[in-house]
N, C-alpha and C positions, 0 to 999 in steps of 0.2 A: 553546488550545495545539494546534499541528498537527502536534506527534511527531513533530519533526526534532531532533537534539542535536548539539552544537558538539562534533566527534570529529575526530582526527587519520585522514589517508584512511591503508590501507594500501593501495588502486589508485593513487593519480596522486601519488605521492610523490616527492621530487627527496631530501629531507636526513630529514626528521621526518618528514613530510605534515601540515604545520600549515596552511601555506599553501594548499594544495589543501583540507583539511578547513576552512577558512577559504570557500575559492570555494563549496564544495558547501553550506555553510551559507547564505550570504548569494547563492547561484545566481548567480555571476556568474565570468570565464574565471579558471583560477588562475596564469594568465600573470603579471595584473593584480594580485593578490595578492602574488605574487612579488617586483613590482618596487616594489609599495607597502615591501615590505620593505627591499628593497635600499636605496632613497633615504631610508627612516625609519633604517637602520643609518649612511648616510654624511652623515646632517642629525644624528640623533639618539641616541636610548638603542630602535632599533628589534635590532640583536643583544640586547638585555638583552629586550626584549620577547619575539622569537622564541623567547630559551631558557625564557623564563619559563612562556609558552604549550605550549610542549615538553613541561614537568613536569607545568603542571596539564591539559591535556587528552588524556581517555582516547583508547584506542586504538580504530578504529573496530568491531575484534573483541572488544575488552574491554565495549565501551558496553552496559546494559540496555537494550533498545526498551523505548520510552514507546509506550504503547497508550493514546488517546482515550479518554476515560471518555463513553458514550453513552448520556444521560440514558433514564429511562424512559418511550417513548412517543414522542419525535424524528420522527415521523410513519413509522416503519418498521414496517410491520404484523406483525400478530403469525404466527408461522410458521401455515401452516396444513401438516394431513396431508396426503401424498400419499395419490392416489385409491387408492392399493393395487396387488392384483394382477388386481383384475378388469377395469380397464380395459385393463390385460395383455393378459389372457384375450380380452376384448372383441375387439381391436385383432387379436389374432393368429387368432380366427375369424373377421374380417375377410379378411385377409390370405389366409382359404383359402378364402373365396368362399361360407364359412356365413350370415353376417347381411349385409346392404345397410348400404348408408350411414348411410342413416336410423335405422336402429334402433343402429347406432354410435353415431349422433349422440344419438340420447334415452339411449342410456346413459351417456355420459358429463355430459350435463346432468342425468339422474337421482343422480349419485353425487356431481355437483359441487352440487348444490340449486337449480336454475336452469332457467330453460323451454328448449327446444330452438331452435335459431339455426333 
């Protein structure tokens, strides 16, 4: 599921926003939706349609988002900590011309667990 839901627009509405919540659903212009209508009301039972669709679908303010359910392990690694405040620290006696590059740099591969670039 990719946590889209068939909702009445309340932006690009002309009468309901079926038709427009119709285009945003199936991404395509809701010009075209429109007039899918118009010619399914003067062919068919496409007014009985529209009111129909009127009643049953929510409003796009009314809708619950659907949130993807993201298996555990999906290949998104697990949070790590931030380095803290000593790379802070590090970084801002850098900045005043206390420590060199270098020993920047082994600090931060010291606190990250990793050799020095």
């Amino acid at each position: 599921m990719d946590g889209r839901r068939l909702t009445r627009s309340e932006t690009n509405k002309v009468i309901a926003g079926v038709c427009s919540g119709l285009a945003e659903y199936f991404n395509v212009d809701p010009v075209l939706t429109r007039v899918g209508f118009v010619v399914a009301a003067l062919v068919g039972p496409g007014l009985i349609a529209y009111i129909a669709m009127w009643i049953a679908m929510p409003r796009a303010s009314e809708a619950v988002p659907v949130s993807p359910a993201v298996p555990a392990g999906a290949g998104v690694p697990p949070p790590q900590p931030p380095p803290g405040s000593a790379v802070r620290i590090a970084e801002e006696r850098f900045a005043r011309g206390e420590i060199t590059a270098g020993q920047l740099a082994q600090i931060r591969a010291d606190l990250e667990g990793r050799a020095p670039a």
